[in-house]
C-alpha positions in Angstrom: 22.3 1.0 10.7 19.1 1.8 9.3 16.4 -0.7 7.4 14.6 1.2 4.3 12.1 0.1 1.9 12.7 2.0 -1.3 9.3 1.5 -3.7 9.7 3.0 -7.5 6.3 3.1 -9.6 6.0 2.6 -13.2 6.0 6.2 -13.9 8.7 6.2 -13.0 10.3 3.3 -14.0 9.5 3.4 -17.6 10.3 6.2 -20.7 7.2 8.2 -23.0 6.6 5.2 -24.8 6.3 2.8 -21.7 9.3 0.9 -21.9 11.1 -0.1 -19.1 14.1 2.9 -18.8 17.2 1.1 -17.6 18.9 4.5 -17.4 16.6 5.0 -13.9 17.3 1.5 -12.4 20.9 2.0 -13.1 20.3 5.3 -11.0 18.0 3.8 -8.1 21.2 0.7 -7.9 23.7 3.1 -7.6 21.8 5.1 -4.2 21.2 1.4 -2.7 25.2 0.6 -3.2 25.7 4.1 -1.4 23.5 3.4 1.3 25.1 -0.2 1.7 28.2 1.0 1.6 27.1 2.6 4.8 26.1 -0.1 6.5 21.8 0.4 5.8 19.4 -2.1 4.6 18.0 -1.7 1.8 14.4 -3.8 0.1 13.4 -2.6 -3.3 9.9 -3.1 -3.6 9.3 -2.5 -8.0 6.3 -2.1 -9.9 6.7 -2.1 -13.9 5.7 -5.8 -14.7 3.3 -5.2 -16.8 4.8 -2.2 -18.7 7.5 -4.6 -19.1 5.5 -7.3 -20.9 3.6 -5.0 -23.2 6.5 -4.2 -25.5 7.3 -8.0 -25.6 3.8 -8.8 -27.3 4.0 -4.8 -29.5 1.9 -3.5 -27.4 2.3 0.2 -27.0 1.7 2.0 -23.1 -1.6 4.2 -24.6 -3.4 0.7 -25.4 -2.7 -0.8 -22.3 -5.1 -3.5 -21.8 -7.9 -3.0 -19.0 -9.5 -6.7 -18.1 -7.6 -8.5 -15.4 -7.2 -11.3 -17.2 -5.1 -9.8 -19.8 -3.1 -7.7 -16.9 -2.3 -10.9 -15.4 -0.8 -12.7 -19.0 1.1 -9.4 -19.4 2.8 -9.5 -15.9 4.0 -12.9 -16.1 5.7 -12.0 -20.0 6.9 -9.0 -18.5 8.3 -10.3 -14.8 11.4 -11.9 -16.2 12.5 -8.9 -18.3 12.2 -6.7 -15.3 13.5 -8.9 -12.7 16.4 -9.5 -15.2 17.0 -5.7 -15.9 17.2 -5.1 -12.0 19.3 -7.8 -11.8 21.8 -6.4 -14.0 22.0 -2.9 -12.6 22.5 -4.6 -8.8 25.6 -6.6 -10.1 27.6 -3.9 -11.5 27.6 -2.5 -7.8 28.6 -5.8 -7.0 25.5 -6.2 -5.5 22.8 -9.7 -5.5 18.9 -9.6 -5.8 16.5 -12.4 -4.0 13.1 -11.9 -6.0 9.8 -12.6 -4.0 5.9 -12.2 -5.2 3.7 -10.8 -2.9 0.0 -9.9 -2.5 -2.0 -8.4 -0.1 -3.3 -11.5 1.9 0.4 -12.6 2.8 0.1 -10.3 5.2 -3.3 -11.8 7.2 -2.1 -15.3 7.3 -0.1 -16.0 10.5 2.5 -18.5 8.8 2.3 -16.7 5.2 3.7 -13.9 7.8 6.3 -15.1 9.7 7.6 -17.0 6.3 8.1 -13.7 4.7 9.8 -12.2 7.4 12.0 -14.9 7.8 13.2 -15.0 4.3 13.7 -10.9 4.3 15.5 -11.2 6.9 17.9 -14.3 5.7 18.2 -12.3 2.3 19.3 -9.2 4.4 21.8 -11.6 6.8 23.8 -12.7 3.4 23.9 -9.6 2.0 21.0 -9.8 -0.5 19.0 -7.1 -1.9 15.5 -7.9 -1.7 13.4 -7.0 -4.8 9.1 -7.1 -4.0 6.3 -7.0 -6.2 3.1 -7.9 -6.4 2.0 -11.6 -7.6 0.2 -9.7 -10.4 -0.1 -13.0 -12.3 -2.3 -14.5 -9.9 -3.7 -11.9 -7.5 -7.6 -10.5 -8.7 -8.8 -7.1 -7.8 -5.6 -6.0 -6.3 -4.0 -6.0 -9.5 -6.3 -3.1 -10.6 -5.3 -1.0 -7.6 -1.9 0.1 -8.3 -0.9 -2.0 -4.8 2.6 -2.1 -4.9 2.2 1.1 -2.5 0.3 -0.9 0.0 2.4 -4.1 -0.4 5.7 -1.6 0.4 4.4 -0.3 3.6 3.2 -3.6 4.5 6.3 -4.9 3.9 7.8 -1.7 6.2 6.1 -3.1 8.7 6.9 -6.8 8.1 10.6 -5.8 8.6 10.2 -3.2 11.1 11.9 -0.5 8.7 13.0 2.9 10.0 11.5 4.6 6.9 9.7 3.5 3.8 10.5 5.8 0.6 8.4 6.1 -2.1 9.6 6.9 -5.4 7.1 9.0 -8.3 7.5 11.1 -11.0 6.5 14.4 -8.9 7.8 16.2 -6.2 5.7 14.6 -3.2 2.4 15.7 -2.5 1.0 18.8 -3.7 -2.0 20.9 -2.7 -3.8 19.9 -5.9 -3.4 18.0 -8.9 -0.8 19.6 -11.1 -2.8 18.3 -14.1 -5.3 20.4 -12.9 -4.2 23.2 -11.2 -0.7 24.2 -12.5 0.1 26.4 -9.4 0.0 23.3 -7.4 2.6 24.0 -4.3 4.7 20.8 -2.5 3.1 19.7 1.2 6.5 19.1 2.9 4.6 17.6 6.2 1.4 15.8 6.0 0.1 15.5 10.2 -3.9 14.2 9.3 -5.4 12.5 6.6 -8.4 13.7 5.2 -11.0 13.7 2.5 -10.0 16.7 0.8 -6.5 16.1 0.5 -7.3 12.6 -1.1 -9.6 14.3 -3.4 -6.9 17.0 -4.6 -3.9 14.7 -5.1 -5.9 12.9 -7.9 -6.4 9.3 -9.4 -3.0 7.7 -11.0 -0.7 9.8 -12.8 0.0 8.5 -16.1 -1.4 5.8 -18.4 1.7 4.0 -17.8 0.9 3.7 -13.9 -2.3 2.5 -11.3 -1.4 3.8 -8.4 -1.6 7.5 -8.0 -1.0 9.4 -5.1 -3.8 8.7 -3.7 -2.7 5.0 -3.2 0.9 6.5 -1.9 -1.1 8.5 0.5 -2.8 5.1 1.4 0.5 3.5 2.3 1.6 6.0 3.9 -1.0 5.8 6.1 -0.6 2.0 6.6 3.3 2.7 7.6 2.4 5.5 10.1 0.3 3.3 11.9 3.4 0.4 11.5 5.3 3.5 13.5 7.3 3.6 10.2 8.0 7.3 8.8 7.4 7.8 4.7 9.0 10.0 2.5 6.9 10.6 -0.9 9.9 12.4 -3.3 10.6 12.4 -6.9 12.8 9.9 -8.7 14.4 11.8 -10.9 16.2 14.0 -7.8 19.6 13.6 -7.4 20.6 11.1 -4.4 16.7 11.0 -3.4 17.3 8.1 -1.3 19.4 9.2 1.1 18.3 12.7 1.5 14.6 11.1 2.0 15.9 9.1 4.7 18.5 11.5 6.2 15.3 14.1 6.2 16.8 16.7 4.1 15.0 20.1 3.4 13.1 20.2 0.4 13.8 16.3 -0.5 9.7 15.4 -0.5 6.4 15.0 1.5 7.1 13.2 4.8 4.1 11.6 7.2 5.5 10.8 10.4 5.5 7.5 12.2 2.2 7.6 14.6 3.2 7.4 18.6 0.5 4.2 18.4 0.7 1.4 16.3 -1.6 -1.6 15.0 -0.3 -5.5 14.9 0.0 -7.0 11.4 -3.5 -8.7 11.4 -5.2 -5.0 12.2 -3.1 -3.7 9.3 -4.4 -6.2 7.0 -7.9 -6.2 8.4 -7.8 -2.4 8.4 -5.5 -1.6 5.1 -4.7 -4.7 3.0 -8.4 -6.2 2.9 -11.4 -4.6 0.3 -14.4 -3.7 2.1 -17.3 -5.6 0.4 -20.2 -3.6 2.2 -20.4 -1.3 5.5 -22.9 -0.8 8.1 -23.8 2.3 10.1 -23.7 2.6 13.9 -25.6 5.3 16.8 -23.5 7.7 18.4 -22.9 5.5 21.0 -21.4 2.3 19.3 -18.8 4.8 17.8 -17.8 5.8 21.4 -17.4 2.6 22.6 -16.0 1.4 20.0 -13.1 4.1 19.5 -12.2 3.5 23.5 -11.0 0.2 22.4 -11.4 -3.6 23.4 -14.8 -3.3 22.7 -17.0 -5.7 19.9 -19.6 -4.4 18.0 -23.0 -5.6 19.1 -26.0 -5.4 16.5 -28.6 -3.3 18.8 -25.6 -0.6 18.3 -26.2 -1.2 14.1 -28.6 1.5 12.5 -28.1 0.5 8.8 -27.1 -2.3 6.6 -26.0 -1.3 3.1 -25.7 -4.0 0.7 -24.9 -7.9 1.2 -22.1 -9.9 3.1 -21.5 -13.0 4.4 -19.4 -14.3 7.8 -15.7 -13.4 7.6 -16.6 -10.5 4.9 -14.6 -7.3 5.5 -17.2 -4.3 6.1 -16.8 -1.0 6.6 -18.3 0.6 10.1 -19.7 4.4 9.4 -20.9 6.7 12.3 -24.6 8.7 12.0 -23.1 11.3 9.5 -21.8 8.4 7.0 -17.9 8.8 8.0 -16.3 5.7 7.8 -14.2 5.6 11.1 -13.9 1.2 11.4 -13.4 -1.7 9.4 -13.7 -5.2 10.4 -14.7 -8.4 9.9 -18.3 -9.5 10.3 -19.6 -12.3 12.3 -22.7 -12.4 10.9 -24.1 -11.9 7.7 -26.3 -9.3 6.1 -29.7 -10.6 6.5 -28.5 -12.0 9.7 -28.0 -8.8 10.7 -31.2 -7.0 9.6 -33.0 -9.6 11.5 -31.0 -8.8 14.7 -30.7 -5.2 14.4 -35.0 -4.8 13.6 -36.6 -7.8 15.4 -38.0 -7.3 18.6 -37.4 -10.8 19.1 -33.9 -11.3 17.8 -30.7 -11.3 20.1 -29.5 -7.7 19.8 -26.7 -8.2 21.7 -25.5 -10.6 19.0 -21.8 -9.2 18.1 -21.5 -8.1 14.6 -17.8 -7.3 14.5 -15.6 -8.9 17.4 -12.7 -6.5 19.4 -10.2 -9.0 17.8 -11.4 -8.3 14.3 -12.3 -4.8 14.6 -9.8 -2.1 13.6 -10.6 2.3 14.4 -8.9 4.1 11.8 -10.4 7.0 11.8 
């Protein structure tokens, strides 16, 4: 027995004119049943809330609203048709759905944690599929993000799943954006993360979605360091699901599980949480930082860019501006410059303790 997260994006969830397309649920259902039947696990984590509402109000997918506020009044309209809709397709494979809301910082409170892990796993014990989605209706910047990627391979990790699957409307990754470029060729392994692959899958795909594959690439960054391995495949393929998790040929772009992993708090410090500022450190703080255990002191801080108070996530780049930390800051900004210029300031103060610190380069 396996546990799988299965994520399906709006793109993929919805028809040309953004309505919700019942035709793919009713497919997606029928590849959980088969995988029950075999004795796997299966949590469905959905986005299409908001695609879902717009119809509701007349709202056609090409004039999607853009404030948040808006985003937010559409996903609660929308939740109920799209939970209901799920619902439906689960029960004709006699099959029940437990809905829960998530957002991002679930995942860094110690109780929120455990609480959601318990209730997975009670939903799993009586036989209960477990449907995810973002708490669009009262999250803030996440909602712009297209997070439902992040909040599956958090959830991956929440459940200790053997793979995470995401479903999209193209093949897996490809070497460039087929919008673009159409001679764009499928990556069928994916070993290192980079700059320039981010920058050639491209922003989201349709109007219709937020993510992109740039968030999938994201998540599936956050499940390899969960030691959870990630398939990125198309929806539309025949029995996706299982082939994705059996590793069929051909099936998608898999990023393998890394052979070291983070806790759940370093995932949400270094994954879940939006960096509001970063700092740059000397050669020499990035080596001593990277050997692990180690806090960041301030005489090792060379710039400050922008403002941030205590318990702010910042980003930590090295001399050539690569981001290669994140972490939570112990002082503030102007604390900070003080420390890191005054003769007379403590410049062993720590900036970013080894407990809040996270190297993800």
């Amino acid at each position: 027995m396996s546990r799988v997260v299965v994520k399906i994006g709006t793109s993929s969830l919805t028809d040309e004119d953004g309505v919700i397309d019942s035709g793919v649920i009713e497919k997606v259902a029928e590849e959980v049943a088969a995988l029950r039947s075999r004795g796997h696990e299966v949590t469905i984590v959905t986005s299409g809330a908001i695609a879902a509402g717009l119809p509701v109000l007349g709202i056609a997918a090409n004039d999607r609203p853009t404030d948040a506020v808006t985003l937010q009044a559409m996903s609660s309209i929308g939740q109920p048709a799209l939970l209901h809709t799920w619902s439906t397709a689960l029960r004709r494979h006699e099959m029940l759905v437990g809905q829960i809301l998530l957002a991002p910082h679930n995942f860094g409170d110690r109780a929120q944690y455990l609480h959601a892990r318990s209730t997975l796993n009670r939903l799993h014990e009586l036989g209960v599929v477990p449907l995810i989605n973002e708490n669009d209706a009262v999250t803030d910047t996440e909602i712009r993000y297209g997070d439902n990627d992040r909040i599956a391979a958090l959830v991956a990790h929440l459940i200790s799943a053997d793979a995470l699957i995401l479903l999209t409307d193209t093949d897996g990754v490809l070497t460039a954006d087929p919008r673009v470029d159409p001679s764009a060729s499928l990556i069928d392994e994916i070993v290192e993360f980079d700059q320039l692959l981010e920058s050639a899958v491209g922003g989201a795909g349709t109007v219709r979605g937020s993510g992109g594959m740039v968030s999938k690439l994201t998540a599936a960054r956050i499940a390899a360091w969960s030691g959870v391995r990630t398939v990125i495949a198309n929806a539309s393929r025949p029995n996706v699901i299982a082939d994705a998790l059996n590793g069929a040929e051909g099936v998608g772009t898999t990023v393998a599980a890394r052979p070291t992993t983070l806790s759940a708090r370093k995932l949400w410090i270094g994954f879940a949480m939006p960096a509001v500022s970063s700092i740059a450190v000397d050669a020499g703080a990035r080596q001593a930082l990277e050997k692990g255990g180690r806090s960041l002191l301030a005489v090792g801080v060379t710039r400050v860019e922008g403002s941030f108070d205590r318990r702010d996530p910042i980003e930590v780049a090295d001399p050539e501006g690569t981001v290669f930390a994140k972490g939570i800051s112990r002082m503030t900004s102007d604390e900070l410059v003080h420390a890191s210029s005054d003769e007379d300031a403590d410049h062993n103060g720590v900036v970013i303790h080894a407990d809040d610190l996270v190297v993800i380069a």
